[in-house]
N, C-alpha and C positions, 0 to 999 in steps of 0.2 A: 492392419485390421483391428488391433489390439483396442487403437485412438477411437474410430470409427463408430466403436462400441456407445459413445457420449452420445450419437446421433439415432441411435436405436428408437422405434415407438417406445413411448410410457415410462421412459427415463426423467422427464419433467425438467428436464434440463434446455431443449433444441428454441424452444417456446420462448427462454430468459434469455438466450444468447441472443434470439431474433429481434427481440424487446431493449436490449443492450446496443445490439447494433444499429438500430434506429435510433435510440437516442444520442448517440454520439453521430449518424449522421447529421439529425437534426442541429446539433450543438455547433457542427461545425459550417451547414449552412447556415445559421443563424448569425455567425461572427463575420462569415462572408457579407453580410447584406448589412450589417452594423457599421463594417469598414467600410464599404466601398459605395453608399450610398450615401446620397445628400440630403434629401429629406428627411425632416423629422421622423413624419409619418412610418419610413420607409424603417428607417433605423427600430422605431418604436416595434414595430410587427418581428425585425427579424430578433430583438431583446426579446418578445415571446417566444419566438422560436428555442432560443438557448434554453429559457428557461423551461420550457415541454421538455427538449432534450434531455436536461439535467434531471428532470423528475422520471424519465423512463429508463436512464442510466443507473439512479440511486435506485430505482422499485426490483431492475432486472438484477441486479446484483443483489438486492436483500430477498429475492425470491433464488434463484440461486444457492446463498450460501443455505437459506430454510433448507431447500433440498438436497443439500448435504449433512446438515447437521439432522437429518430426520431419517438418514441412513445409518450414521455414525453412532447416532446418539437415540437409539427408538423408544428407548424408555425414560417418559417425563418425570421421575422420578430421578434421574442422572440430572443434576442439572450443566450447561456449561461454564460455567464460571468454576464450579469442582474441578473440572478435568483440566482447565486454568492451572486453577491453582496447586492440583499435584505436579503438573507436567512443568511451571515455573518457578515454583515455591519451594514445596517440597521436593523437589530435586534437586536445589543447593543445599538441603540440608545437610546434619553429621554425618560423618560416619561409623554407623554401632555397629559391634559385634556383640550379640544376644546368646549364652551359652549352656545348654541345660537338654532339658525335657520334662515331659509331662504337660500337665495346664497351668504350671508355674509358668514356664516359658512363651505360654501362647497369648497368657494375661497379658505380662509384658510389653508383648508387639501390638496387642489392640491399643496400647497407648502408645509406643511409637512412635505409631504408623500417624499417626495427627501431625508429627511435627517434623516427621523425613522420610523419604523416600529408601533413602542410602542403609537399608537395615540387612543384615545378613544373620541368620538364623542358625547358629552349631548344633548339629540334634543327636542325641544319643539314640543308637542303633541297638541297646543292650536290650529293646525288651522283647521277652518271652514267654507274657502272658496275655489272656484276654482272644481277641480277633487277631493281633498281633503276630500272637503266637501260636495260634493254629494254621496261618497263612506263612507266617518262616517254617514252622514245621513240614506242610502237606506241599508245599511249590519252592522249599530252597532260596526265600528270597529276605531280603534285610527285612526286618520288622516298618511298618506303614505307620502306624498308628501315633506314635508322638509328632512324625513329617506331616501326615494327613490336619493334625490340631492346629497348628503354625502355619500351614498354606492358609487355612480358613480363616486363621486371626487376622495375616495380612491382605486377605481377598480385599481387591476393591470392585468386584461384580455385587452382585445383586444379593442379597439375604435369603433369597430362595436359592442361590447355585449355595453358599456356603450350609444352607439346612442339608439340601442333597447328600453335599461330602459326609456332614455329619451323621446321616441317616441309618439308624441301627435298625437291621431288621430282627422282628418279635416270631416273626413264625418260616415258613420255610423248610421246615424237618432240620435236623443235625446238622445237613452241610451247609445252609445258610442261616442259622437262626441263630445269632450275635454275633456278626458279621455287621460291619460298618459299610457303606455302599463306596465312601472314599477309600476305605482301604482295598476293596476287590479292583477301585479303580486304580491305582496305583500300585498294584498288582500286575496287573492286564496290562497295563501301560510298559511293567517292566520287561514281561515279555515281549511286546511288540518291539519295544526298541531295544532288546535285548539286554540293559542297562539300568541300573536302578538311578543310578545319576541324571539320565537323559530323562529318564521317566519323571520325576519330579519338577525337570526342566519342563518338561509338556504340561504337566499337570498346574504347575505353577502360569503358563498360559489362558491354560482355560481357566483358573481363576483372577486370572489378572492380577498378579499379587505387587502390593508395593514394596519391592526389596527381593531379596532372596533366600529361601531355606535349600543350606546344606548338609548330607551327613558328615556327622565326626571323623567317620572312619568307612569303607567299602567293605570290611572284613565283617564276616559272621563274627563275632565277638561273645562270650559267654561273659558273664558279668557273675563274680564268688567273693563268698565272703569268708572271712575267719575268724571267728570269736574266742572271748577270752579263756574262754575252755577249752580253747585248743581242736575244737570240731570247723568241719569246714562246709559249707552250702555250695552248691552251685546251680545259677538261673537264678535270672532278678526279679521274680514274680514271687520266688519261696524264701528271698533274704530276712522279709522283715517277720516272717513267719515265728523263727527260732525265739524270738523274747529273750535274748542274751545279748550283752554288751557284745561290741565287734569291737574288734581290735584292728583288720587291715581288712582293704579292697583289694581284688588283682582282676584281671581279664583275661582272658585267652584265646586266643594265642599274643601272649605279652607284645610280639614284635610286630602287632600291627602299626599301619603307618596313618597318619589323617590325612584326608581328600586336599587334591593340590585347591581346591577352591575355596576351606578352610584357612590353611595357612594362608592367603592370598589376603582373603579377608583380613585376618588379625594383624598382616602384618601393614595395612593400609588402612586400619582404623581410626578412627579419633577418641571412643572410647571403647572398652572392653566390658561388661556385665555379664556377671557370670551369678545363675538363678532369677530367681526365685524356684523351689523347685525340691523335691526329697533328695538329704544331703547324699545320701550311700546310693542310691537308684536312679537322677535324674542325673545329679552334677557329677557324680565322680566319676562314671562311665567315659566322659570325654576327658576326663584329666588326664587322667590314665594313659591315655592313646601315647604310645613313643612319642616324643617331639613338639606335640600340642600346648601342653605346659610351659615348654621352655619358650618356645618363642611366643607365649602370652606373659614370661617372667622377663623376655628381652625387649618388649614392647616396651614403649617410652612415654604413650598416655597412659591416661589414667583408668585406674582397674579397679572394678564396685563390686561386690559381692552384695547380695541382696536377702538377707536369713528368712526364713519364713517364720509366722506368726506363733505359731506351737510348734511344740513338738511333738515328734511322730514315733507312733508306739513301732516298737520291733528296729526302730533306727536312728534316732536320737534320743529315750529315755533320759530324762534329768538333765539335757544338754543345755549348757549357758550358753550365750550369744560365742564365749571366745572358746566353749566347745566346737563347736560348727567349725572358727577359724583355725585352730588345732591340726582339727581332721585333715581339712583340704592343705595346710603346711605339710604336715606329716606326711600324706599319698606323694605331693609336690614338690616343692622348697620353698623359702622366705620371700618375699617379694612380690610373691603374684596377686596378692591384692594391696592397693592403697586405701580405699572407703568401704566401712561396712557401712548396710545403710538399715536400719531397724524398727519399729514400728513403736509409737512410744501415744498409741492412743488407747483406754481401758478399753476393755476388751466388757458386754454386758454381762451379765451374771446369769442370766439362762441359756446363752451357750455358753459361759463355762461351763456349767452343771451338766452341760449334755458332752463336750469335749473330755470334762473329766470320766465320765464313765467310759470314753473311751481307752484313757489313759494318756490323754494329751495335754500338756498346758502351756503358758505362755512361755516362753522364752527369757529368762532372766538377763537381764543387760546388764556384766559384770563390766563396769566402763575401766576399772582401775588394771584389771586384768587384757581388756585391750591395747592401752596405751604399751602395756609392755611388749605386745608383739610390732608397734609400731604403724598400728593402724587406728586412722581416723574412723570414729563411727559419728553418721548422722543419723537423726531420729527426728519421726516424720509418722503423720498420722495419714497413713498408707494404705487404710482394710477398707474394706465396705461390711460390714456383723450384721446379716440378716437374720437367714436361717442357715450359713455356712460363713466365715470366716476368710475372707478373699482376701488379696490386693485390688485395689482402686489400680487400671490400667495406665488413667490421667493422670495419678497425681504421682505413681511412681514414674513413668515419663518425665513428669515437670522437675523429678526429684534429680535424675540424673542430669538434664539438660543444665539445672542448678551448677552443680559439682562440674559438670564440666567448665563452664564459664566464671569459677571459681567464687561464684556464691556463699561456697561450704569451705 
């Protein structure tokens, strides 16, 4: 019955099959009367015949495949040749593992995503604040909100599904007003499948995404800090609060374990990146994770950390490039990165003046102090400086794809 279905009214299909199979009857009376006839004349008429044949064979079949590709593909704005070329191209590509959180990491994957399919997404489950964090708090569920940024970066649907996810609601009363509509969705999703893992798997469906975003860890996780005074924070929303140097990270419950689709990832990589991203709040959250670390220290490609442009008041203050790599040794061990990669474009002078007032500034690239930890830095003019101080998506992509093919 299932087959059947192709022959339904208004399918647009019965009409091309019918059109199809007359032309190849035709074709093949036509060869008949070529063979087997003596006359010129005769022969001449049935070489028409083949050739009507041929032309209602090519028409049925390019009518036909139009009405598949106009089910498949409804919006002309898809074009086919894209879906070519992710499903041919971009499927042989590398394979990354992208490690962080925040919109460091989601920058990242919008460049990517141009040049592989094979992207897998590590995301920190440590946050606690914003929409996030009134949705772990009120429903018991891992924080959405860094997974929700990363679905969208790699979305290959439409620019209106990925506006959706983004979608902050302004009014509402209390219980919906800054609320993000991909976060209630991925929410909702976890209940249904009773799973926060499954839920993401869904969610990453409906947006088609190329690659995949996983959490770091399945555990409720608290993410603290403890500064040099000896005072301790806990929740990753009031770390950078304190304005005092920190001295260590820790998590809790210390003995969580990372998701077996994590490890899996890392350990079938071709490269590793780890940031762009706030060093104590976005990247350290997955360091941390029991086991995560190590086997990104036993891994045998190659491993890029990616520092960001300033620094960040309340959690890098006055931090050099080989501050940043300090930190993540110190939480870690030696080894886990081989390329810093750093931005070595001026940054303009009227957002500096606005960064400074916030207490931000560039990042000093103390190169002689890298070399001693035994790490290569590449520098690369990586920002976009409008009215906010980003990474270029493209050209840190092309940066990595570089270093891997040993460009750098």
């Amino acid at each position: 019955m299932q087959k059947l279905k192709w022959l339904y009214p208004g399918m647009l299909i019965k009409r091309w099959i019918f059109f199809t199979t007359i032309g190849v009857f035709l074709i093949s009376m036509g060869f008949t009367v070529v063979i087997s006839e003596q006359f010129a004349t005769s022969r001449t008429f049935g070489s028409i015949i083949v050739f009507i044949g041929i032309i209602c064979v090519i028409s049925g079949i390019k009518r036909m495949i139009r009405s598949f590709i106009s089910v498949l593909l409804p919006n002309e704005d898809e074009r086919l040749v894209d879906r070519f070329f992710s499903r041919r191209v971009l499927a042989k590509g590398i394979k990354v593992v992208a490690i962080g959180g925040g919109h460091g990491l989601s920058t990242l994957l919008q460049g990517l995503k141009r040049y592989t399919n094979n992207i897998t997404a590590i995301v920190t489950v440590a946050d606690d604040g914003g929409s996030s964090g009134r949705l772990r708090e009120e429903f018991d569920v891992l924080p959405p909100g860094d997974i929700r940024n990363c679905l969208v970066a790699l979305a290959n649907e439409t620019a209106l599904l990925g506006d959706l996810f983004q979608f902050r609601f302004k009014e509402g009363g209390q219980a919906l007003k800054g609320h993000n509509f991909g976060n209630l969705f991925i929410t909702a999703m976890t209940r249904v499948t009773g799973d926060f893992e499954k839920a993401i798997k869904e969610s990453s469906k409906v947006l088609a995404i190329r690659g995949k975003v996983v959490p770091s860890t399945t555990a409720k996780v608290i993410l603290s800090a403890q500064y040099k005074d000896g005072s301790v924070i806990r929740g990753e929303s009031k770390i950078p609060e304190k304005q005092i140097p920190i001295e260590r990270m820790f998590i809790e419950p210390e003995d969580c374990i990372p998701t077996d689709d994590a490890i899996t990832a890392i350990r079938e990589a071709d490269v590793i990146v780890i940031g762009p991203g706030s060093l104590y709040t976005s990247i350290m959250p997955n360091l941390l994770i029991k086991g995560l670390a190590k086997e990104i220290q036993k891994s045998k490609v190659k491993k890029i950390y990616i520092c960001n442009v300033m620094t960040q008041p309340g959690e890098t203050d006055n931090y050099t490039l080989s501050d940043h790599l300090d930190a993540i040794i110190k939480h870690t061990a030696e080894g886990l990165i081989d390329y810093v990669v750093v931005n070595n474009q001026n940054v303009p002078n009227s957002l500096l003046e606005k960064y400074e007032k916030e207490g931000a500034y560039p990042v000093k690239k103390d190169k002689e102090e890298i070399k001693k930890l035994g790490v290569k830095i590449v520098t690369a003019n990586i920002i976009n400086s409008q009215d906010y101080i980003r990474h270029n998506p493209k050209r840190l992509a092309k940066i990595i794809l570089d270093i891997v093919s040993s460009v750098f």
